[in-house]
C-alpha positions as CSV (number, residue, x, y, z in Angstrom):
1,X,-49.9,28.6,245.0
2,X,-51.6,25.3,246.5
3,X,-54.1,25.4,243.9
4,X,-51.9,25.1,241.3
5,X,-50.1,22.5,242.8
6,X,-52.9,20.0,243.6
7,X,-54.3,20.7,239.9
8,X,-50.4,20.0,239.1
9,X,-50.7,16.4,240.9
10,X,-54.2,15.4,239.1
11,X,-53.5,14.6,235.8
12,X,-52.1,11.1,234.7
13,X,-48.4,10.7,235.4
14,X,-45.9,10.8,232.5
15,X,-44.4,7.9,233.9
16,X,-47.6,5.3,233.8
17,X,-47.6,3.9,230.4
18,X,-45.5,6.2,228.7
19,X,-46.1,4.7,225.4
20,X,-49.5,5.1,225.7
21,X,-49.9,1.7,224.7
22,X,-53.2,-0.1,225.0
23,X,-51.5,-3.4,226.3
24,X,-55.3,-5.4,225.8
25,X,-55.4,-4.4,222.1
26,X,-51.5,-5.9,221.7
27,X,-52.3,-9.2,223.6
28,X,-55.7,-10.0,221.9
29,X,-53.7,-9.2,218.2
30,X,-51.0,-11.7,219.0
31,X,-53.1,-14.2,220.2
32,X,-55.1,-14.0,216.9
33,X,-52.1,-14.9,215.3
34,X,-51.1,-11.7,213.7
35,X,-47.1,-12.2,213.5
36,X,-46.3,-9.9,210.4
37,X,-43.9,-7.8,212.1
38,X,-40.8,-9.6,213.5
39,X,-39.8,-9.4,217.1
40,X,-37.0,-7.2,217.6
41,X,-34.0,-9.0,218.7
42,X,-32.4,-8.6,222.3
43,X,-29.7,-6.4,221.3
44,X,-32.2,-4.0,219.1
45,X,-34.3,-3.8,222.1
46,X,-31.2,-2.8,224.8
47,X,-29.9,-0.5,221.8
48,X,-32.8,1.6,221.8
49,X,-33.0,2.3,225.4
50,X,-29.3,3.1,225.3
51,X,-30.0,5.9,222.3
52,X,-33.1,6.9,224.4
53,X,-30.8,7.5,227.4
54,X,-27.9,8.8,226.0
55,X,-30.1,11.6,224.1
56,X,-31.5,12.1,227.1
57,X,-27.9,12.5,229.2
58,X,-26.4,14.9,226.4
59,X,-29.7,16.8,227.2
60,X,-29.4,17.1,230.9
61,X,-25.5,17.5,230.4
62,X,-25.6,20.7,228.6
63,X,-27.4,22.6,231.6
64,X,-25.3,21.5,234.6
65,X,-22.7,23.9,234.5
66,X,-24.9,27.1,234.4
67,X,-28.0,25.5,236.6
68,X,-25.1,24.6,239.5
69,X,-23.6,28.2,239.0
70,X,-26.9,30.3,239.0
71,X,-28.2,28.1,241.9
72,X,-25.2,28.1,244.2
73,X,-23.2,30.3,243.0
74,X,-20.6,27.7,242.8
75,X,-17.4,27.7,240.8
76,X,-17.9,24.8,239.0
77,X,-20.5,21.7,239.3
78,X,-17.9,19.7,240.3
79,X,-17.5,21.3,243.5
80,X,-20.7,21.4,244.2
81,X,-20.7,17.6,243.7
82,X,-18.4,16.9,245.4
83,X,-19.3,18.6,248.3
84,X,-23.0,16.9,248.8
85,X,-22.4,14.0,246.4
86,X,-22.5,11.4,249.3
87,X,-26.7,12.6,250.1
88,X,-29.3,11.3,248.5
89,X,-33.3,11.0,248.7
90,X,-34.5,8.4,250.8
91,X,-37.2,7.5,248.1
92,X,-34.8,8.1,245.0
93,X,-33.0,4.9,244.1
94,X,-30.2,4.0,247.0
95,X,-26.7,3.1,246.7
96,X,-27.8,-0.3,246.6
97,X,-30.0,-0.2,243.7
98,X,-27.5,2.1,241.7
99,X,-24.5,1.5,243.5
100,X,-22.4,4.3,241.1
101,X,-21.7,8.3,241.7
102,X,-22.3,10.5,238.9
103,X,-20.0,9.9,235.7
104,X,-18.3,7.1,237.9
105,X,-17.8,3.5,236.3
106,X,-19.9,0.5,237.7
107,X,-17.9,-1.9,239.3
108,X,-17.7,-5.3,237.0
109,X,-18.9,-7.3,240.0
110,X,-22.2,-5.4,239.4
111,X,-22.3,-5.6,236.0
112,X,-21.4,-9.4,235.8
113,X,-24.4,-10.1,238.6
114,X,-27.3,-8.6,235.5
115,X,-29.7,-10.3,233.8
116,X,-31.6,-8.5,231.3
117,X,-35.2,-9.5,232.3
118,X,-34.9,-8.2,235.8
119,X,-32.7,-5.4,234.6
120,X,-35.9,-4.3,232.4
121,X,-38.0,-3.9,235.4
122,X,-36.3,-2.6,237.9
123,X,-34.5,0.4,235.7
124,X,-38.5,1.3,234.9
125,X,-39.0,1.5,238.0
126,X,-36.0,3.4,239.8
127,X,-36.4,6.1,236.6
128,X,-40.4,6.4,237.8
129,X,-38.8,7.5,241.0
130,X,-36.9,9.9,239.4
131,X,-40.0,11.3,237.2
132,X,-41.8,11.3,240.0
133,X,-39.1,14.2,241.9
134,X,-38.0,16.0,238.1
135,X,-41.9,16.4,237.4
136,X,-41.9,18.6,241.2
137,X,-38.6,20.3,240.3
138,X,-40.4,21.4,237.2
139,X,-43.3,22.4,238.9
140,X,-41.4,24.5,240.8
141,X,-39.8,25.7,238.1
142,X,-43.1,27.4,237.2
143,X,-44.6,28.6,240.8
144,X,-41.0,30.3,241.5
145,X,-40.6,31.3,238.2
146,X,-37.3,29.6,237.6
147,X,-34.5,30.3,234.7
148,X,-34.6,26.6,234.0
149,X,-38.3,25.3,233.3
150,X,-37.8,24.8,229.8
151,X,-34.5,22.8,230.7
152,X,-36.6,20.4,233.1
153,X,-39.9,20.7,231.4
154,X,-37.3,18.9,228.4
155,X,-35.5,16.8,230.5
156,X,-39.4,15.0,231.9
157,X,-40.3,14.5,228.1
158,X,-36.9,12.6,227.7
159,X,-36.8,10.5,230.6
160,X,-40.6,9.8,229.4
161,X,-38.8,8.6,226.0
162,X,-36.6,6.1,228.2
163,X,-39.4,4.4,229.8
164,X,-41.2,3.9,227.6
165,X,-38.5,2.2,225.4
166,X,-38.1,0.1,228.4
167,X,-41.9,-0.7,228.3
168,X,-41.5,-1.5,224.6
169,X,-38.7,-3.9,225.6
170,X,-41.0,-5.6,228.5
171,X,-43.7,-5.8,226.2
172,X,-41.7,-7.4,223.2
173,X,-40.0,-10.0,226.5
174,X,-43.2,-10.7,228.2
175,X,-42.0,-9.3,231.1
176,X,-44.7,-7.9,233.9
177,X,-43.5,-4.5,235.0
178,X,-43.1,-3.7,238.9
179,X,-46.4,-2.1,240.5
180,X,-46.4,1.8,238.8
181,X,-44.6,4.5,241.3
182,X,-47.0,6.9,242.9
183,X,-46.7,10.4,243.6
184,X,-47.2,9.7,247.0
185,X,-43.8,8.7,247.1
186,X,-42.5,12.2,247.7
187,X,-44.1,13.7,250.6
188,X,-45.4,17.1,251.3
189,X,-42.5,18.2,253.4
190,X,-40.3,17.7,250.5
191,X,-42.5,18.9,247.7
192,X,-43.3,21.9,249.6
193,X,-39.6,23.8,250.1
194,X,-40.2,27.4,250.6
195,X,-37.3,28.7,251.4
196,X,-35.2,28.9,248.1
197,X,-31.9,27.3,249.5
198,X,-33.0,23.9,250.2
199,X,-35.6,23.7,247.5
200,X,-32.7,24.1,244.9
201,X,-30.3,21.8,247.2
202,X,-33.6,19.2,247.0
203,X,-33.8,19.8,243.1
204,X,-29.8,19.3,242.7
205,X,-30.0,16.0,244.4
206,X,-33.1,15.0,241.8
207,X,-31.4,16.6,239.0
208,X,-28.1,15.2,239.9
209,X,-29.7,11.3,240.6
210,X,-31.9,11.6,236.9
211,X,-28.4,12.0,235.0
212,X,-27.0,9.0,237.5
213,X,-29.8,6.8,236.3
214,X,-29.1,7.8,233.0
215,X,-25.2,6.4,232.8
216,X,-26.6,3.6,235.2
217,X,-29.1,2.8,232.2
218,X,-26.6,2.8,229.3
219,X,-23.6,1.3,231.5
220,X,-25.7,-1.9,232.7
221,X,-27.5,-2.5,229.1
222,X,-24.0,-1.5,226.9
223,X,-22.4,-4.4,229.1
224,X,-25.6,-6.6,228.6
225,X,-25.5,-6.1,225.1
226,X,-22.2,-7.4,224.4
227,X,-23.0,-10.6,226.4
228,X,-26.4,-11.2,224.1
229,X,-25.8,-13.4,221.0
């Protein structure tokens, strides 16, 4: 089992230039004067990290129900939310950086403190955090032979979709993107859960904070949107 973990961990992370974009190659062409294609404006750019999110939220929204049930035997998710909605990871985003419980509003003194530059980066980098846990839960997925890998393994490909609209929209701004989140982030003693219980409790809280992230995404840049030109 540690074997395939470690050779899990070596490859690059989905979450490190999820565009795949050769950022050299795209400031040499525009210093050369190549302007044929027209910038996007700010609204196009939020828009399509909203439609990037919210395909991704419909995703992970269609699993809740029966991934809560099968691993809690819980009566409905909301009970199980409610019951541990108040813990979270201390290397996931914090109440401070997404100061919202899941499907709750933002509060408009949140919203109205925004700005779309700094938004940009530091959404990238609170949903690397997140990639960084949802690529262990799926790993997991796969050593414990899970009901849900191709669920999660789905939901890492989306949230790779996100980011890397959000790159797009740093790129097209000029904007220099946070220091890229490690792996090392999430420590041994949380990647490696053996007993079933708290592993799934651990995943819930991951799961649970990517859809947060999600409605935190589309909430902030639906507000900013209406408040571009």
């Amino acid at each position: 089992m540690n074997s395939r973990r470690k050779s899990r961990r070596g490859p690059k992370p989905k979450w490190v230039n999820p565009c795949g974009i050769n950022t050299n190659f795209i400031r040499n062409h525009a210093l050369q004067g190549h302007h044929e294609v027209i910038p996007l404006s700010d609204r196009e750019l939020m828009q399509n990290v909203i439609l990037a999110a919210r395909n991704a939220l419909i995703h992970s929204n269609g699993f809740k129900d029966s991934y809560v049930q099968k691993s809690f035997s819980a009566p409905s998710w909301q009970d199980h939310h409610q019951t541990w909605k108040d813990q979270r990871l201390r290397w996931l985003p914090s109440w401070s950086q997404i100061p919202k419980h899941l499907h709750e509003q933002l509060e408009q003194t949140h919203l109205k403190q925004l700005r779309m530059d700094t938004s940009l980066s530091k959404m990238y980098s609170y949903l690397q955090k997140i990639a960084v846990g949802l690529e262990q839960v799926v790993l997991d997925q796969a050593v414990y032979d899970g009901d849900f890998i191709m669920e999660f393994n789905e939901a890492e490909y989306k949230l790779k979709a996100v980011l890397c609209e959000l790159q797009v929209a740093m790129l097209e701004r000029g904007i220099q993107p946070e220091e890229d989140v490690s792996r090392e982030i999430m420590t041994s003693d949380v990647r490696d859960i053996e007993d079933t219980s708290y592993r799934n409790l651990r995943d819930w809280y991951i799961y649970r904070d990517y859809m947060n992230g999600l409605e935190y995404v589309i909430h902030s840049f639906d507000h900013l949107k209406d408040q571009a030109k």
